[in-house]
Structure formats: C-alpha cells, structure tokens
C-alpha positions in Angstrom: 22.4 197.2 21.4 23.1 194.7 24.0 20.2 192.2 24.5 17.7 192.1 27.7 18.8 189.6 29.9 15.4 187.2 31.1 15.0 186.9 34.6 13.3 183.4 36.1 12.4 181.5 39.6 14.2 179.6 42.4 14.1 176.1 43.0 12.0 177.7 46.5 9.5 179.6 43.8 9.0 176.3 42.1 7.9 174.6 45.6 5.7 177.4 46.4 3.7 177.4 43.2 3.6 173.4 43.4 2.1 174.0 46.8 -0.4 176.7 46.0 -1.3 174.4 43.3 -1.6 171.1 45.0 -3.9 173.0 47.7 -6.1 174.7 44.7 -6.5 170.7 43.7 -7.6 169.7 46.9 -10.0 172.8 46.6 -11.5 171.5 43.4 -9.3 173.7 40.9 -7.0 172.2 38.5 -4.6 175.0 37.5 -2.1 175.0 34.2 -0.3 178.1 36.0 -0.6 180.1 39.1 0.7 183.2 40.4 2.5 183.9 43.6 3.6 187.1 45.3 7.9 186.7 45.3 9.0 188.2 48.8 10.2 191.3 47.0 6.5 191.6 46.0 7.1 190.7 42.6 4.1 189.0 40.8 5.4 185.4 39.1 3.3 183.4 37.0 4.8 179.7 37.0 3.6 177.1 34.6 2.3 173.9 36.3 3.1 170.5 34.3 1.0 168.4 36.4 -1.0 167.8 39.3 -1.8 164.7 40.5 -3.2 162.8 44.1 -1.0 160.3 45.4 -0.9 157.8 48.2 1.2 161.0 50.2 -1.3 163.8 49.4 -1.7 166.0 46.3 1.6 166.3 44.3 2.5 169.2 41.8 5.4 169.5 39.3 6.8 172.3 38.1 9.7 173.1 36.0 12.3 175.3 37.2 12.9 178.5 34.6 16.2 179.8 35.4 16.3 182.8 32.2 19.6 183.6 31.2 21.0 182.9 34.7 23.3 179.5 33.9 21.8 178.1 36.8 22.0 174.0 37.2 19.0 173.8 38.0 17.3 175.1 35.3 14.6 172.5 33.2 14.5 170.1 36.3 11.0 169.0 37.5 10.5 170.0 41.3 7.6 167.8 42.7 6.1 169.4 46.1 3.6 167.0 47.7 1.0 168.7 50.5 -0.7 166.5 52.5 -3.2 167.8 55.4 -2.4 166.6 58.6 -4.6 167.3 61.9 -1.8 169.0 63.9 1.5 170.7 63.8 1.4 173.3 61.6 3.3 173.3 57.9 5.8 170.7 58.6 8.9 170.3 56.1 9.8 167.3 54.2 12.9 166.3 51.9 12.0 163.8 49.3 14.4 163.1 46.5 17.1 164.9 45.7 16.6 167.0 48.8 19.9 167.2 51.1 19.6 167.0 54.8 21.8 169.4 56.8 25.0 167.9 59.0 26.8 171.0 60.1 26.1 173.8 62.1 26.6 177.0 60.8 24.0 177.4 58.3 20.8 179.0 57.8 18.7 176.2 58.4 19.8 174.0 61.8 21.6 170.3 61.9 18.8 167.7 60.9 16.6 169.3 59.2 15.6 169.1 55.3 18.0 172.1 53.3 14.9 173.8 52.6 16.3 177.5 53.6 13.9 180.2 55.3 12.9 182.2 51.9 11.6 179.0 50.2 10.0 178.3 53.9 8.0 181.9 54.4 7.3 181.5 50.3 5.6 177.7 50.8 3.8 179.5 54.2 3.0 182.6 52.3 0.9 180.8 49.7 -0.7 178.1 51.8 -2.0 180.8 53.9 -3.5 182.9 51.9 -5.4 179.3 50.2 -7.1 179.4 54.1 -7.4 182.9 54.4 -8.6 184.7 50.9 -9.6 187.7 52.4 -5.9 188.8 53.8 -3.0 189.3 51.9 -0.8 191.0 55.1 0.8 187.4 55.3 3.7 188.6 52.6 4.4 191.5 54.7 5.0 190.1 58.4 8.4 188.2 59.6 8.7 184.5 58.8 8.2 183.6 62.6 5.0 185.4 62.6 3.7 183.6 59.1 4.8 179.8 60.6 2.8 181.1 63.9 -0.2 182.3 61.9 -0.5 178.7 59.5 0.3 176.8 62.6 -3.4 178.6 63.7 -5.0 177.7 60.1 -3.4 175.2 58.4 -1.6 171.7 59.1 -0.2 169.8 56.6 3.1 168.2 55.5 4.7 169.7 52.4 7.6 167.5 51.0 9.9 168.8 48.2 11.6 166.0 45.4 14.0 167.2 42.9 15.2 163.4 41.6 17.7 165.7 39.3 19.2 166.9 42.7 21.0 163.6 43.6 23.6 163.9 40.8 23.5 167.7 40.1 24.7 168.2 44.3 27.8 166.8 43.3 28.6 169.9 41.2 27.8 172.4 43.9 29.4 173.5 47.3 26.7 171.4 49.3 29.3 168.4 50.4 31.3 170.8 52.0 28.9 173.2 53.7 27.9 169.7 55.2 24.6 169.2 53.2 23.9 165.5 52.5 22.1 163.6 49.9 21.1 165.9 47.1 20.8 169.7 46.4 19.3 172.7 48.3 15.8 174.6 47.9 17.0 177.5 47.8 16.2 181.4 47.0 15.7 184.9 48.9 12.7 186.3 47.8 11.8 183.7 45.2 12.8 185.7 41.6 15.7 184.6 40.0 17.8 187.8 38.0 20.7 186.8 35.9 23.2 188.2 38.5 25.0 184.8 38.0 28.3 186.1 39.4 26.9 187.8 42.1 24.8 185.1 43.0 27.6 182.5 42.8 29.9 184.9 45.0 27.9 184.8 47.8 26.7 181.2 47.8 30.9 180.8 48.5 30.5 182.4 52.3 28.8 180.0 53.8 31.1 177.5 53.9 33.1 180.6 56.2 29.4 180.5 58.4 30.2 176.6 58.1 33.7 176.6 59.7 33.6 179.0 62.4 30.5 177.4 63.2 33.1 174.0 63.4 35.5 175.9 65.9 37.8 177.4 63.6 38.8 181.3 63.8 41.6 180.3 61.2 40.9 179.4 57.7 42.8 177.9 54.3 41.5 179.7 51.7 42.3 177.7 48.5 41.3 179.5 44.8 41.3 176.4 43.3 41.1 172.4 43.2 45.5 172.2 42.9 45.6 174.2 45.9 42.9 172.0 47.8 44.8 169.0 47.0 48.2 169.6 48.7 46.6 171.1 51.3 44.5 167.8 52.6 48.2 166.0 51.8 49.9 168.6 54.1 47.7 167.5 56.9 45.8 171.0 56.7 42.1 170.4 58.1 39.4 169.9 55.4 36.7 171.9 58.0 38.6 174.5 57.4 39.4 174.9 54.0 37.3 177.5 51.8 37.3 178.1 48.4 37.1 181.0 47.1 37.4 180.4 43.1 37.8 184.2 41.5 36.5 186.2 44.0 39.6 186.3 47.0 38.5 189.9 47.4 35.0 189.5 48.2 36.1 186.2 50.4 38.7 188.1 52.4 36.4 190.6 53.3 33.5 187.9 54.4 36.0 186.5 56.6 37.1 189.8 58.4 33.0 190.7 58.6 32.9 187.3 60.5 35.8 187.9 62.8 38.2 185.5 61.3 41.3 185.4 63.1 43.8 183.9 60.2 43.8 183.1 56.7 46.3 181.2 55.1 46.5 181.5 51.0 47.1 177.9 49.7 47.1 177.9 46.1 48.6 177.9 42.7 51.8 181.0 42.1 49.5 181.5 38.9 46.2 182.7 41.3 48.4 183.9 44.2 51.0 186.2 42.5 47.7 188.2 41.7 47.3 189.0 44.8 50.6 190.0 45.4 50.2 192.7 42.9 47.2 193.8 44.2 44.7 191.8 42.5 42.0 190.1 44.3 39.4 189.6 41.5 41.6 186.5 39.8 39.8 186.1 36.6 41.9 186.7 33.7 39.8 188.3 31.8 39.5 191.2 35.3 42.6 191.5 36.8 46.7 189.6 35.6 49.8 190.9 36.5 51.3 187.3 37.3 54.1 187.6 34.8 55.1 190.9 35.9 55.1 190.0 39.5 57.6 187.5 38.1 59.1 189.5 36.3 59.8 192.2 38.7 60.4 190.3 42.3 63.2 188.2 40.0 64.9 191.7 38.8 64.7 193.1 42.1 66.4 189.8 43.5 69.3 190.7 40.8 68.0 188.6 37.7 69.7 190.4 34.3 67.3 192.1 31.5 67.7 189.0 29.3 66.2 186.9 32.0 63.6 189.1 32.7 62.5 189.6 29.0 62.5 185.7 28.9 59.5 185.9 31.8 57.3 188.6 30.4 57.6 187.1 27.1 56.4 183.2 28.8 53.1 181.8 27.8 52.2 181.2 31.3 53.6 181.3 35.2 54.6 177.3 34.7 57.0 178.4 31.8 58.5 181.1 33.6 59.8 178.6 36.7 62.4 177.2 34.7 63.7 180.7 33.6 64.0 181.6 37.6 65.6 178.0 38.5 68.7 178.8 36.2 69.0 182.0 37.2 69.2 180.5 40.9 66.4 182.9 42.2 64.2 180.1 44.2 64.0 182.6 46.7 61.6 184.8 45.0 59.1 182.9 45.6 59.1 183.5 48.8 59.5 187.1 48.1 55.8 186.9 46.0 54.5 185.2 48.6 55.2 187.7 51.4 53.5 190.7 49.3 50.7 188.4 48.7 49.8 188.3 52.9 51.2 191.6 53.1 48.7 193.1 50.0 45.5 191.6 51.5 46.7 192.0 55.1 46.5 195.6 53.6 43.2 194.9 51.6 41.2 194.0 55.0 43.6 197.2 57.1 45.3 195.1 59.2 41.9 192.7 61.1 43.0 189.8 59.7 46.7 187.9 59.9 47.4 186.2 56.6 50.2 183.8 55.1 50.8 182.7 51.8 51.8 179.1 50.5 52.3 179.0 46.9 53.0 175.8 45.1 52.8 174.8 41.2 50.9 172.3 39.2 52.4 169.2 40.1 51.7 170.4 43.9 55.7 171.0 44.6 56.1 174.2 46.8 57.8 176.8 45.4 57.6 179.6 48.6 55.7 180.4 51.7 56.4 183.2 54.4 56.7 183.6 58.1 52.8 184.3 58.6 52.1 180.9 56.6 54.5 178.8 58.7 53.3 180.5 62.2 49.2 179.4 60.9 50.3 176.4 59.7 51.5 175.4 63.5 48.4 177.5 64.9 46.8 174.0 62.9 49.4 171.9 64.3 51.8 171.5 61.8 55.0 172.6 61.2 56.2 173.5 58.0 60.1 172.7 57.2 61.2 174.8 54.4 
C-alpha cells in the first residue's frame, strides 16, 4: 500500500499566519497557533514559534512546513512584522531575504517587494477579518476589492524576512526572472500539496512571461546548464534564454499559448535526440530513445549493422560519437537535429518555428539545421557551419 503523501503551507501562508498573529498580540492575545482560511477555503492551523514587539511593530515567526513536498523552503523561520500606520492602507515590505523585482513581466510589477498577489489577498484576508469579526465575505471577493476594503479599516505596514532566503535564492530561477536579493513569497491559495513536479513545471514559465515582457518573440530554450553555456559563448542573448529542465513538452506549449514567434533548441544531443523521437518529457526514467535515434538516423545515412550494434549497445550518447566519427557519418547530426524542430514544430501544429543546435559535453557542435541558423541571425548572429 502506497503511503499518504502530507500536504503543508507556502512561504505566503507562513506570512499570513505571522500577521494574524502579530495583530492578535497587539489585541492582547498571545497565540502558540492560529488558523487561517487558505484561498481554496481550506482551514490551516500553523504553529507560531514566537511573537515578540520590536522597535518596527509586532513581529511573528513561523516555520515553514513543506510535508512531503521537497520544497527549499521547508524548516526556515519566516518573520512578518505589522506595524499600524495612520494612512495608506496595508503597505508591503521586504525585509531579509526578500527579493525585489527588476523585470517586467511578472506577476508582481518592477520595484516592488516579490511578495506575489496570493500571499498579498492571504496577509489582507486575515488582517481584515482582525478589524471586522463579524464578516467573513472578505475570502470570497477579488483581491482589488479586499486591498480597497482594508485600505477603509486598516493601515499598517507588514514586512516579510526570510534571513534563509539570501543563500537559498541562489538555488532557484529568481536571478533570471530578474528577482533580486533573496527568495519569493510565494503561493496560490496558501496550501502546499506534494505536487512537486507540477509545481516546479510551472514555476519554469515565467521566465517565458519574463522575456516577452523584455521584447523578445523568439526564445533559446536550453534543457540544461551545458546547453546554457555555449549559448552565452555564441553570443546568444541571456534575456532570452529559458530553461526548461525535463519538461520541453510542457515549455513548448507555454510558449505557443504566449504567442512565441521562435524557439531555438540549444542543448546537449543526449536531451535533444529525445525530442527528435518524439519525446518531450526528457527524464530518463519517462521517456529515452537517444540511442536508437543514433542508432537509426546513422543506418539510414548508410552505417553497416556492426556499426549500428556498436551504438545501441553504448553506455551513453558521448560513447556513441566516436562510433559515428569512424564511420564518417558527422552529418547525421544534423539529420537528428532537423526531426528534433520538425517533431515539436509538429507537437505545437505548426504556431511556432523551431531550430535545433545540438552540441556535446565539452560544448563542441555536432549539428544544427536550417531553422537554427535563420533564428540564430533573427538574434544577429550568423552561424558558419
């Protein structure tokens, strides 16, 4: 019998229930827990470490509970500090460990603290109800409409600190999405489920959101960090490179949803002769094929059985190049990487354009086709091979 998996909260959860339980301070209650309403309407009862009154205001700390989500976050202290003010509503604070937002094209505009807008409407949510017992249709009415209703009721600051965030944002997307100087509060409704790879797939697209937002209509999707590396030493712009780690499937579709124009597949033969059989969930343990792809492009090119059998029996795509170099057959490569634009051309029915530049560990290139040389001068440079 498989085991349960245990759900948990967001780093936004852990602000909310710090906030409802600096405000209960301030109120005269001291609370070990406290229970907020999730945006789903799910009930979550949060532990509180501490609450304290500081020089800022009222501070809370809380401990972020991921379950058996393998999120970074979880068993880091989030500290969210209220302090009343006289005017402006709930006004929103990064302490630290908090990023700040530098590009456009994310949910939360240039400037401001990364706090995104479920966290936001969860901190509102719960402050509001602290001034208004009597109500609960605050959890039920559009974020605008909760900021207009506290900016009526209730003024205060309310700065979030994760000191863990500083170091821990250097293991996430956040430098490239353009969010500076520590880690995100994020979550959508405020429960965290162990969806891990679902989760993780779409905290990939906004760096898509990110670019476009930048200017580009033609992107560099690159599966992995070899990929990303000859790409910045071709000249290729950094704005708009996107990585897409496993999931080029769900990435290729995000992009045609967004009205991408181009797409050019820069990456290892090993991820991108996947794709060229079809395969656009790259895991290994999901979806192979590379050694057949070999196999099969360097047999139709006019490779003998014993070469062939010498592929399929290789431990990995790096031990087959040498078979194809004696053989002469360099010009498969670009073979592979033709069906690779041609399978996910295919995958998105013909919205997008996409090219293919394949290279191997030690960043040489092995092959790229016609569509990767035309977007690779639709970025200004032109590719010689």
């Amino acid at each position: 019998m498989s085991k349960e998996l245990r759900g948990g909260y967001t780093t936004g959860a852990c602000a909310a229930a710090g906030a409802k339980a600096a405000v209960l301070y301030m109120q005269g209650e001291y609370c070990q827990s406290v229970r907020i309403i999730a945006l789903d309407g799910t009930p979550l009862d949060i532990p509180v470490k501490n609450v304290e009154e500081t020089s800022d205001g009222v501070c809370a700390e809380i401990v972020k509970f991921s379950g058996d989500d393998p999120d970074i976050t979880n068993g880091v202290s989030v500290f969210t500090t209220v302090k009343m003010t006289e005017s402006g509503g709930i006004v929103y604070k990064a302490g630290e460990g908090i990023g700040h937002v530098t590009k456009a094209g994310l949910s939360v505009p240039v400037g401001e603290p990364s706090i995104n807008p479920g966290p936001r409407k969860l901190i509102a949510q719960e402050i509001y109800k602290l001034f208004n017992k009597d109500t609960d249709e605050v959890s039920a009415v559009p974020l605008e409409n909760v900021i207009e209703k506290c900016f009526d009721k209730v003024n205060c600051e309310v700065t979030i600190s994760i000191p863990a965030g500083v170091e821990l944002s250097k293991r996430t997307l956040n430098p490239i999405l353009g969010v500076e100087g520590g880690i995100s509060v994020i979550g959508t409704t405020g429960v965290l489920r162990p969806m891990s790879e679902e989760a993780f797939k779409n905290s990939l697209v906004p760096q898509i959101e990110v670019a476009k937002a930048a200017g580009f209509t033609s992107l560099v999707y690159v599966p992995g960090k070899i990929g990303e590396r000859i790409a910045v030493k071709w000249g290729l712009p950094e704005n708009a490179m996107i990585q897409t780690s496993n999931f080029m499937g769900h990435m290729l579709e995000a992009a045609s949803e967004r009205e991408i124009k181009e797409i050019l597949l820069f990456g290892h033969i090993g991820k991108l002769a996947k794709v060229a059989c079809g395969v656009f969930h790259t895991h290994n343990r999901v979806g192979d094929g590379r050694l057949e792809t070999m196999a099969a492009y360097s047999a139709a090119e006019g490779m003998p059985a014993e070469g062939v059998k010498r592929i399929l029996s290789a431990n990995t795509t790096e031990d087959a190049l040498p078979v194809i170099e004696e053989y002469g057959l360099q010009k498969v490569y670009n073979v592979i990487a033709e069906r690779a634009s041609i399978r996910a051309e295919r995958f998105l029915f013909g919205k997008v354009k996409v090219g293919t530049v394949m290279v191997t560990l030690k960043g040489e290139l092995l092959g790229m086709d016609e569509n990767a040389k035309d977007i690779c001068r639709s970025f200004g440079k032109e590719i010689k091979f």
